[in-house]
Residue frames as qw, qx, qy, qz and C-alpha x, y, z in Angstrom:
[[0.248, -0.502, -0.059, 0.827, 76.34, 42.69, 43.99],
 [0.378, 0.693, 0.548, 0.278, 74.59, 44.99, 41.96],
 [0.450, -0.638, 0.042, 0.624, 77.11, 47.69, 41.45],
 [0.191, -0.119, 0.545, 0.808, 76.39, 48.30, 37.89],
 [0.229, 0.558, 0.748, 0.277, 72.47, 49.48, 37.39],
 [0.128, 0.900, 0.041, -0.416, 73.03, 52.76, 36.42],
 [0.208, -0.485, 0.650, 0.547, 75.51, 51.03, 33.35],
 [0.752, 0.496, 0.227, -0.370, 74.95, 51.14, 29.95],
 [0.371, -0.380, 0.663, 0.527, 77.67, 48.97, 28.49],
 [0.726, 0.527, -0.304, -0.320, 78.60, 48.16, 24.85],
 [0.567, -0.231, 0.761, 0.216, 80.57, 44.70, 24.57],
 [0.530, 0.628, -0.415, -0.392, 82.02, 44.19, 21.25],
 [0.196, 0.319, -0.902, 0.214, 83.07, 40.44, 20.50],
 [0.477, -0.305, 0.253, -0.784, 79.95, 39.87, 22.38],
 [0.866, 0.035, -0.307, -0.393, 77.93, 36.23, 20.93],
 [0.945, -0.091, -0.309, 0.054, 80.74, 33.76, 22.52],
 [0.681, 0.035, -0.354, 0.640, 83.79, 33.10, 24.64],
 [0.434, -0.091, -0.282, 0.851, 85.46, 35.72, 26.49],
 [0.256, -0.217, -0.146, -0.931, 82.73, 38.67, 25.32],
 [0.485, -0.572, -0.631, -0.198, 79.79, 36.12, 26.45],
 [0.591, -0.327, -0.497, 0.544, 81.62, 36.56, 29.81],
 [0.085, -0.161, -0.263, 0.947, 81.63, 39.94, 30.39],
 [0.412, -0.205, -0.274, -0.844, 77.97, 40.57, 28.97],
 [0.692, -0.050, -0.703, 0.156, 77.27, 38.01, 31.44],
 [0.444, -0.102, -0.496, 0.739, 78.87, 39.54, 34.56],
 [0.105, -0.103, 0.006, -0.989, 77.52, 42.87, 33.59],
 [0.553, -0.351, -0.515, -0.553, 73.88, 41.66, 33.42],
 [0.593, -0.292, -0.695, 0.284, 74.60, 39.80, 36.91],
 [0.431, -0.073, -0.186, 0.880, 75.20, 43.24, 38.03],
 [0.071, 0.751, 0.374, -0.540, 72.45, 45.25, 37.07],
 [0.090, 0.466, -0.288, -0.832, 73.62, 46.56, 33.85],
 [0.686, 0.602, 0.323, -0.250, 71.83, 47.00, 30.91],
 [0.289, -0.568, 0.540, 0.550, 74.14, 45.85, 27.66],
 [0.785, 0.505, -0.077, -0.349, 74.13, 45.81, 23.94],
 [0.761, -0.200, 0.549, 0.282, 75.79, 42.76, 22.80],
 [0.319, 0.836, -0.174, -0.411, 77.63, 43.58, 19.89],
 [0.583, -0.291, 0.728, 0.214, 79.06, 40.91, 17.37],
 [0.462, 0.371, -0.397, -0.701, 79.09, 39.89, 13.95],
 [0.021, 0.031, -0.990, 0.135, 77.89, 36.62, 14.94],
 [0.336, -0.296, -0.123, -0.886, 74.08, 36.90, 14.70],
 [0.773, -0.275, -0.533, -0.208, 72.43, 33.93, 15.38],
 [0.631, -0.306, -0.556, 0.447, 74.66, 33.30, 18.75],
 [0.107, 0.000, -0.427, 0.898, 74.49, 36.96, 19.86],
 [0.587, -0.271, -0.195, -0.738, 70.64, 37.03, 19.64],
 [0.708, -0.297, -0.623, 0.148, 70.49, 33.76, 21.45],
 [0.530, -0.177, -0.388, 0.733, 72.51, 35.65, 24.38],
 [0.090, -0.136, 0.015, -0.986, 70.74, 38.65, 24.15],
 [0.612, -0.343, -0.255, -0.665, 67.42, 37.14, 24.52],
 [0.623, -0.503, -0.579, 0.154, 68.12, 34.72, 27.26],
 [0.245, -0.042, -0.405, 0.880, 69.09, 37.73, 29.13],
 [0.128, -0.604, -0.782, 0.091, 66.14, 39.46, 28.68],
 [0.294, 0.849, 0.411, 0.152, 65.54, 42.54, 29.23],
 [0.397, -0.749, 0.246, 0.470, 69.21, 43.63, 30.53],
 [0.418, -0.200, 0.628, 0.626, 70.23, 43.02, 26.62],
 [0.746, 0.641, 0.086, -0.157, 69.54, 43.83, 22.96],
 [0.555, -0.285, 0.449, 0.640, 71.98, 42.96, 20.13],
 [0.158, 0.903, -0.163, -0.364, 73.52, 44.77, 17.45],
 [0.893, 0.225, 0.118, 0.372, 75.35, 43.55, 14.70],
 [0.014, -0.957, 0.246, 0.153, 78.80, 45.34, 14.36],
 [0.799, 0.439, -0.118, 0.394, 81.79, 45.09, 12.05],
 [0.444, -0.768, -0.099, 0.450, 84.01, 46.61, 14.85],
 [0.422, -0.129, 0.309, 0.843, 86.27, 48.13, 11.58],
 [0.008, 0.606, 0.525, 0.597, 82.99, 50.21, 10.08],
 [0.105, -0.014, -0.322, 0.941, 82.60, 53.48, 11.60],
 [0.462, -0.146, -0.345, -0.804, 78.89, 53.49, 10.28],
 [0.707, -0.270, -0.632, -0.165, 77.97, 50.41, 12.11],
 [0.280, -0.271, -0.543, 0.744, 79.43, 51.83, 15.59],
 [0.271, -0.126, -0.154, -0.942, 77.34, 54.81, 14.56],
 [0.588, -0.150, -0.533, -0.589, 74.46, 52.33, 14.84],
 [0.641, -0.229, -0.682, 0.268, 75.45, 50.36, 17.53],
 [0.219, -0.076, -0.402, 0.886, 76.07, 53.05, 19.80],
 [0.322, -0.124, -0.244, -0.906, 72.21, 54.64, 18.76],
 [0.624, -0.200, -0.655, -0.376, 70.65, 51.62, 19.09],
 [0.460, -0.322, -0.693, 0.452, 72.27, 50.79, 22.98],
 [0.079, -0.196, 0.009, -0.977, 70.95, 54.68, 23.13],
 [0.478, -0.163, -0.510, -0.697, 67.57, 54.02, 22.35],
 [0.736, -0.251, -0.628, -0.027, 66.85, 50.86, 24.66],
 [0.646, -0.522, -0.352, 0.432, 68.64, 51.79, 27.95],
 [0.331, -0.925, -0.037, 0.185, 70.28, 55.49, 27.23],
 [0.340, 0.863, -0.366, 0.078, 73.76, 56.88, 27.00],
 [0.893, 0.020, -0.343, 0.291, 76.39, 54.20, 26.99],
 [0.293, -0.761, 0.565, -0.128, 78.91, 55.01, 30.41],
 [0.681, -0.395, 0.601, 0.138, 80.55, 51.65, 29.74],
 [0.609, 0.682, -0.334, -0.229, 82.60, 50.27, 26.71],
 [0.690, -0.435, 0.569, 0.107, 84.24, 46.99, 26.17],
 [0.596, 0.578, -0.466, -0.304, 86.48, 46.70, 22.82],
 [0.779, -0.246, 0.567, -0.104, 86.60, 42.95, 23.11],
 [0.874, 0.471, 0.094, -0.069, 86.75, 41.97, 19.46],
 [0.361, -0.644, 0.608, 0.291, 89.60, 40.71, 18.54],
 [0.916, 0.373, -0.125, -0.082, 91.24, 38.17, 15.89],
 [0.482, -0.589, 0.573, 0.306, 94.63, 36.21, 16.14],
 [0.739, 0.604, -0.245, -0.171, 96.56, 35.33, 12.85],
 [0.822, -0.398, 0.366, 0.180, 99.31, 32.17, 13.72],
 [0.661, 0.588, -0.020, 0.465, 102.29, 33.47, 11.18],
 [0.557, -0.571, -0.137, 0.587, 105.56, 35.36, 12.10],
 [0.122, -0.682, 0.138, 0.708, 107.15, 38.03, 10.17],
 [0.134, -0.403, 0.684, 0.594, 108.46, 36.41, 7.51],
 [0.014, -0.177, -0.968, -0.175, 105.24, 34.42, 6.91],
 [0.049, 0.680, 0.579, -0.446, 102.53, 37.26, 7.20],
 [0.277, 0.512, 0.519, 0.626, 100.96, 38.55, 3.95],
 [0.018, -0.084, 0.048, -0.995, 100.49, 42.33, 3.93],
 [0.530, -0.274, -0.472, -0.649, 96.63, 41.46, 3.60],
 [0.717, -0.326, -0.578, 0.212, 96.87, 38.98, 6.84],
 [0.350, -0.096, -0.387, 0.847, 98.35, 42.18, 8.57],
 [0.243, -0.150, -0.063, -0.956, 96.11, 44.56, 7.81],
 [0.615, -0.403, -0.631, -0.248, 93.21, 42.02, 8.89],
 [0.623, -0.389, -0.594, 0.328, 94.41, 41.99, 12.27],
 [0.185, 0.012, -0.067, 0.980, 94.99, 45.35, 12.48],
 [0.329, -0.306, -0.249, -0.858, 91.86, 46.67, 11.29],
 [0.648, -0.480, -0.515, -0.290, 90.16, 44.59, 13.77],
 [0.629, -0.416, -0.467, 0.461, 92.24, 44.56, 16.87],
 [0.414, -0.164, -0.118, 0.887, 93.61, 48.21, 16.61],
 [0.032, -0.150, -0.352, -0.923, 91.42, 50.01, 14.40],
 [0.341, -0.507, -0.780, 0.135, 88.42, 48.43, 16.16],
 [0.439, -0.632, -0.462, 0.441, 89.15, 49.90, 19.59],
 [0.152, -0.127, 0.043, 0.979, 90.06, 53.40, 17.93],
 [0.370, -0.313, -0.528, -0.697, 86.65, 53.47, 16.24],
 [0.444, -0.391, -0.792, 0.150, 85.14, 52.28, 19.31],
 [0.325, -0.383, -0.326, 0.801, 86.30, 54.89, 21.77],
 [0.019, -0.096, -0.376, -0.921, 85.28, 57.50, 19.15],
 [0.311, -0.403, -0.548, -0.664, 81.84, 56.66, 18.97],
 [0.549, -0.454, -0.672, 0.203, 81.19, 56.38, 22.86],
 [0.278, -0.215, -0.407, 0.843, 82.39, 59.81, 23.71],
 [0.370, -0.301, -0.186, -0.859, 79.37, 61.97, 22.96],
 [0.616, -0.423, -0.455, -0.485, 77.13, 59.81, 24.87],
 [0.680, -0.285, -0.465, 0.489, 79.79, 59.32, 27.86],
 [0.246, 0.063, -0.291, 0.922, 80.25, 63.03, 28.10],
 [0.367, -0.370, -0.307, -0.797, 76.64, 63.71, 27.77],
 [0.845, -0.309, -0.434, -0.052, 76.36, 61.27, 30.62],
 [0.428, -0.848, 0.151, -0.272, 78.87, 62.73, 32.94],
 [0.474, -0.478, 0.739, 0.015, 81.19, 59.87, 33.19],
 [0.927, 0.328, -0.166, -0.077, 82.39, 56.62, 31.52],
 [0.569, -0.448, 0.689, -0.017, 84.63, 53.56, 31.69],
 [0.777, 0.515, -0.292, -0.213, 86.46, 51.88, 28.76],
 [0.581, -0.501, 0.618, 0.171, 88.15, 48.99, 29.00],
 [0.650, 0.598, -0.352, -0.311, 90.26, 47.59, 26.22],
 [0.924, -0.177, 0.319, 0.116, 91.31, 44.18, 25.66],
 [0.046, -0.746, 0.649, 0.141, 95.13, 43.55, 25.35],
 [0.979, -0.020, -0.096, 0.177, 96.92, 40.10, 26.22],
 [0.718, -0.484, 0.270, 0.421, 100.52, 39.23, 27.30],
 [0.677, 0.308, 0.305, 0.594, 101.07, 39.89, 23.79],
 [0.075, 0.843, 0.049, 0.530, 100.90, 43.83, 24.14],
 [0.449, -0.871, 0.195, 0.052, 103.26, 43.36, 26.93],
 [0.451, -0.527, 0.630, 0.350, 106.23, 41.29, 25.56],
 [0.296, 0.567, -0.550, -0.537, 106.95, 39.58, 22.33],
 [0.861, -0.045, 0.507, -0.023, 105.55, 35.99, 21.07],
 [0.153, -0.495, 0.640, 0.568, 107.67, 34.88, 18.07],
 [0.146, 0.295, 0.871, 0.364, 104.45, 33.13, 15.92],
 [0.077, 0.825, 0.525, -0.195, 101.69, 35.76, 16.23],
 [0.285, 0.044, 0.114, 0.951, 103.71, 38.98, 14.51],
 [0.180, -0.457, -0.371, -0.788, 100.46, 41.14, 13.64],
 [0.634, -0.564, -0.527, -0.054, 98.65, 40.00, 16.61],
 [0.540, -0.361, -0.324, 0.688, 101.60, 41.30, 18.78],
 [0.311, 0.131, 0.122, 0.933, 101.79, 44.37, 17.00],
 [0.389, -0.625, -0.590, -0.332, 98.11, 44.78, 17.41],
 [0.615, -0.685, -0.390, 0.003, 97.88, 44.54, 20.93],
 [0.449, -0.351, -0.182, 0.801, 100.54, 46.64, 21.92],
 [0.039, 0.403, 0.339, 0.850, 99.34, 49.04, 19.78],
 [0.334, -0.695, -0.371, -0.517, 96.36, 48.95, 21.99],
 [0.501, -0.403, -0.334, 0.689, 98.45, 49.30, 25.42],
 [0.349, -0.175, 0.005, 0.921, 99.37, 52.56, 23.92],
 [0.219, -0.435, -0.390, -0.782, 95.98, 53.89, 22.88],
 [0.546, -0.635, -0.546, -0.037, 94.77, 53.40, 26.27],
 [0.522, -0.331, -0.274, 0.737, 97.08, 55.23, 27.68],
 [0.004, -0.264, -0.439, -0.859, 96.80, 58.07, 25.06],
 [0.296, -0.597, -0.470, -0.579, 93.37, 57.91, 25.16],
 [0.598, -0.542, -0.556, 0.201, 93.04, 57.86, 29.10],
 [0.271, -0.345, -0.264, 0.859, 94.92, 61.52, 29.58],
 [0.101, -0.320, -0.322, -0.885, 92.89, 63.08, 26.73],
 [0.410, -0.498, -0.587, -0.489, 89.85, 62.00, 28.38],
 [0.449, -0.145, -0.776, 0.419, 90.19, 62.51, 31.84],
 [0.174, 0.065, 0.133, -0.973, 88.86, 66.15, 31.95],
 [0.622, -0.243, -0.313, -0.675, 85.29, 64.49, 30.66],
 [0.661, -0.216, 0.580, -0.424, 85.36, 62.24, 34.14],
 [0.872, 0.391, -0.240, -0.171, 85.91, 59.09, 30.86],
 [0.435, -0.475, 0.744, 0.175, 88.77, 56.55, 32.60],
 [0.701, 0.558, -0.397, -0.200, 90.78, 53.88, 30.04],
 [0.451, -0.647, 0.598, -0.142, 92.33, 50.94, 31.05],
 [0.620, 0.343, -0.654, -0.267, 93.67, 47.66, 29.51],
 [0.805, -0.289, 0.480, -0.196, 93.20, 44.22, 30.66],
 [0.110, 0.742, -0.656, -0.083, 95.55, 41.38, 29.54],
 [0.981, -0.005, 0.139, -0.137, 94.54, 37.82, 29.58],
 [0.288, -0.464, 0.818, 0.181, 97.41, 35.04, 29.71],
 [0.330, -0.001, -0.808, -0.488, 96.04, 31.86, 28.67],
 [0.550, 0.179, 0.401, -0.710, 92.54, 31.80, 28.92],
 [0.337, 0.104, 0.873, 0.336, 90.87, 29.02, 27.08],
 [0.395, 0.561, 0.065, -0.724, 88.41, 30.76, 24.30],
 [0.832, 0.495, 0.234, 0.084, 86.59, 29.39, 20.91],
 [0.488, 0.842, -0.220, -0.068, 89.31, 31.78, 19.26],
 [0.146, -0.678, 0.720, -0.017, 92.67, 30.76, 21.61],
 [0.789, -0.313, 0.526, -0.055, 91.97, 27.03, 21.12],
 [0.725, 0.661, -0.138, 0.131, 94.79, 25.56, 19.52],
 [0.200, 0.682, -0.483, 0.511, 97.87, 27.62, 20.53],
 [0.203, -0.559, 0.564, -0.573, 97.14, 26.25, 24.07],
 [0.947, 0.031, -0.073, -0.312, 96.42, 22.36, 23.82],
 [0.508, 0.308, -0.748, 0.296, 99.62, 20.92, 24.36],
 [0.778, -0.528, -0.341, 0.018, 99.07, 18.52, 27.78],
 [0.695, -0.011, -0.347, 0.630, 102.24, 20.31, 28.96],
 [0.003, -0.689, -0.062, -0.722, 101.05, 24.26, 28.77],
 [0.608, -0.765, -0.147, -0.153, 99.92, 24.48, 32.37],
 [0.881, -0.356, -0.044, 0.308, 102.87, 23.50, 33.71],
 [0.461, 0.398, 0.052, 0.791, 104.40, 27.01, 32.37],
 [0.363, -0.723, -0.136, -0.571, 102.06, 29.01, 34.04],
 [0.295, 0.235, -0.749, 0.545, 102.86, 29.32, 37.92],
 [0.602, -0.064, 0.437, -0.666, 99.44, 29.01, 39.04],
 [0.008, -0.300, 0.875, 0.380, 99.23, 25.78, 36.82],
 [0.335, 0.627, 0.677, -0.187, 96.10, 26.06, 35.45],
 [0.054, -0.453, -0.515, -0.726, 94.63, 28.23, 32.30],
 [0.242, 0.160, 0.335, -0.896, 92.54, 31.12, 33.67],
 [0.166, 0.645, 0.743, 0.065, 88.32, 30.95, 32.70],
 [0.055, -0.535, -0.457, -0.708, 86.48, 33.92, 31.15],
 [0.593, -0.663, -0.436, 0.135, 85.01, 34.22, 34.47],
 [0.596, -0.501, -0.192, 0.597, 87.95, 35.30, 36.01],
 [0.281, 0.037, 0.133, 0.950, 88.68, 37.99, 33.40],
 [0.192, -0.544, -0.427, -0.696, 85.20, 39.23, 33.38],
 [0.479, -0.773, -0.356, 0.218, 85.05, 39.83, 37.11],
 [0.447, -0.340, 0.115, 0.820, 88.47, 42.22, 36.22],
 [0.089, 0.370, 0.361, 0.851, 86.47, 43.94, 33.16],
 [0.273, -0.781, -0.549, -0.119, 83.33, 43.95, 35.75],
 [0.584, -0.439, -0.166, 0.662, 85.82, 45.86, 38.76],
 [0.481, -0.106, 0.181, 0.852, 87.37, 48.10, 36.31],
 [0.137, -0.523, -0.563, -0.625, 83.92, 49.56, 34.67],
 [0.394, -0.738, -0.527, 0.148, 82.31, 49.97, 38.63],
 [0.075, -0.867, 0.177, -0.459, 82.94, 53.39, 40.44],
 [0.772, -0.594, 0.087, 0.209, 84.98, 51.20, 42.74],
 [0.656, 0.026, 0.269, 0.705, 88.00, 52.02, 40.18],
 [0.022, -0.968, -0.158, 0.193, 86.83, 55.54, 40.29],
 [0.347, -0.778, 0.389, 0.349, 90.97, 56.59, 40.71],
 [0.723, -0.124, 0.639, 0.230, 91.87, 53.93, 38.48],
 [0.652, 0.681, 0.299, -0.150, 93.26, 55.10, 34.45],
 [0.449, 0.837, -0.299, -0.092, 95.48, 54.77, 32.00],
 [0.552, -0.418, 0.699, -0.178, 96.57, 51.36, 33.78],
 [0.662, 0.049, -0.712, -0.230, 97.20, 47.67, 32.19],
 [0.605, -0.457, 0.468, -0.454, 95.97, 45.17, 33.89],
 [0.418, 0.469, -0.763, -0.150, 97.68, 41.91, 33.68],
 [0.756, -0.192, 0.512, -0.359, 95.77, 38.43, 34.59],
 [0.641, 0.522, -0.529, -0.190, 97.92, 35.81, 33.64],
 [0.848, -0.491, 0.042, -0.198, 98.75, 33.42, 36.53],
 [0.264, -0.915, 0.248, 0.177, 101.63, 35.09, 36.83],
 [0.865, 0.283, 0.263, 0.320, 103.76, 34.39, 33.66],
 [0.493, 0.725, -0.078, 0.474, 105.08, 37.57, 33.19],
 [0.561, -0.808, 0.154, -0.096, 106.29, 37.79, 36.73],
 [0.026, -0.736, 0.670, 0.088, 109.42, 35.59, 35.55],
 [0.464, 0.406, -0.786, 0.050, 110.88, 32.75, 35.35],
 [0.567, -0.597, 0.132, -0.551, 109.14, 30.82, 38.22],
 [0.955, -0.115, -0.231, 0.146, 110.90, 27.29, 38.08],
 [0.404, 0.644, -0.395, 0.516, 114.32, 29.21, 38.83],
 [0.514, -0.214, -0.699, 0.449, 115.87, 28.50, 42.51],
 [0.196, -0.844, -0.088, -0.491, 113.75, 31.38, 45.02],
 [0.477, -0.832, 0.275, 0.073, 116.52, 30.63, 48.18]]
């Protein structure tokens, strides 16, 4: 399906895991995307086997000067960006009591401050374009509470609520917002937290989602087939936050 070659995405997070996947999808699609990572070596790899549906772009997703750049550069090559994925992310494995003011503000400035800097720098070239489609990455954590990830949680709810936010300001420029939510998805960053031989067996599809699967939801949410669709989480977790699933159902 090639429901995306009239898209010029950005994908922050781009060079590996979970970003490969959606710069991936998008290319499958017709779009033209700037891979955007501070990884160089592995987002140039990935940008050049795509060819000519990519360039990359280093980006510090907390430096407003380097979105400046990124956002020029995916200009240049293919046009005004109408897509935006704030993918970058970081997780820090500490709770309250055990998370240095300096360990907080890391995770902040990347998960939260990121996707505020992001959005910013896309809307001149989305309104000048007529439309646009941001999606921001959440996680289960920016729906409920984990009790080892404090910053991380705080993070990602944080970004629930800038999508929303940001999705009524923008609706008048035809610019939708929408969060996606990964459960456990296996990713260079998530391995670790999700290696016990028991995890599946929590999950009520008992299995670990794939990068795949969330990058066909970031692909969905970017198309004009979610035209209607903003200021929405979307939550792809094989169905963990649905409840309690071992409990009696008659």
């Amino acid at each position: 399906m090639r429901r995306h070659e009239s898209t010029v995405a950005v994908v922050t997070g781009a060079a590996r895991g979970m970003g490969e996947a959606h710069v991936r999808r998008l290319a499958s699609e017709g779009a033209h995307v700037l891979v955007a990572d501070v990884l160089d070596a592995e987002g140039q790899a990935l940008a050049a086997d795509l060819g000519d549906a990519a360039v990359f772009q280093h980006l510090d997703v907390t430096r407003a000067d380097q979105w400046a750049a990124a956002v020029a550069a995916a200009d240049a090559a293919f046009g005004p960006v109408t897509a935006l994925v704030n993918n970058a992310g970081i997780v820090h494995f500490t709770g309250l009591t055990a998370t240095t003011e300096a360990d907080y503000r890391q995770v902040v400035e990347v998960n939260q401050t990121g996707v505020f800097l992001g959005m910013q720098a896309v809307l001149e070239p989305m309104r000048r374009a007529g439309k646009g489609s941001i999606v921001n990455i959440s996680s289960t954590a920016g729906m409920q509470g984990y009790s080892r990830s404090f910053a991380y949680v705080a993070s990602k709810w944080a970004v629930r609520g800038m999508t929303k936010a940001a999705a009524l300001e923008l609706a008048r420029d035809n610019i939708r917002v929408n969060s996606v939510h990964p459960g456990s998805v296996r990713t260079p960053m998530t391995s670790g937290w999700d290696a016990a031989d028991d995890a599946a067996a929590k999950i009520p599809l008992h299995r670990f989602g794939t990068v795949e699967e969330v990058a066909a939801l970031v692909a969905y949410l970017l198309s004009d087939e979610a035209a209607f669709t903003t200021g929405t989480e979307h939550v792809i977790d094989g169905g963990v936050l649905a409840g309690d699933f071992r409990q009696p159902t008659d």
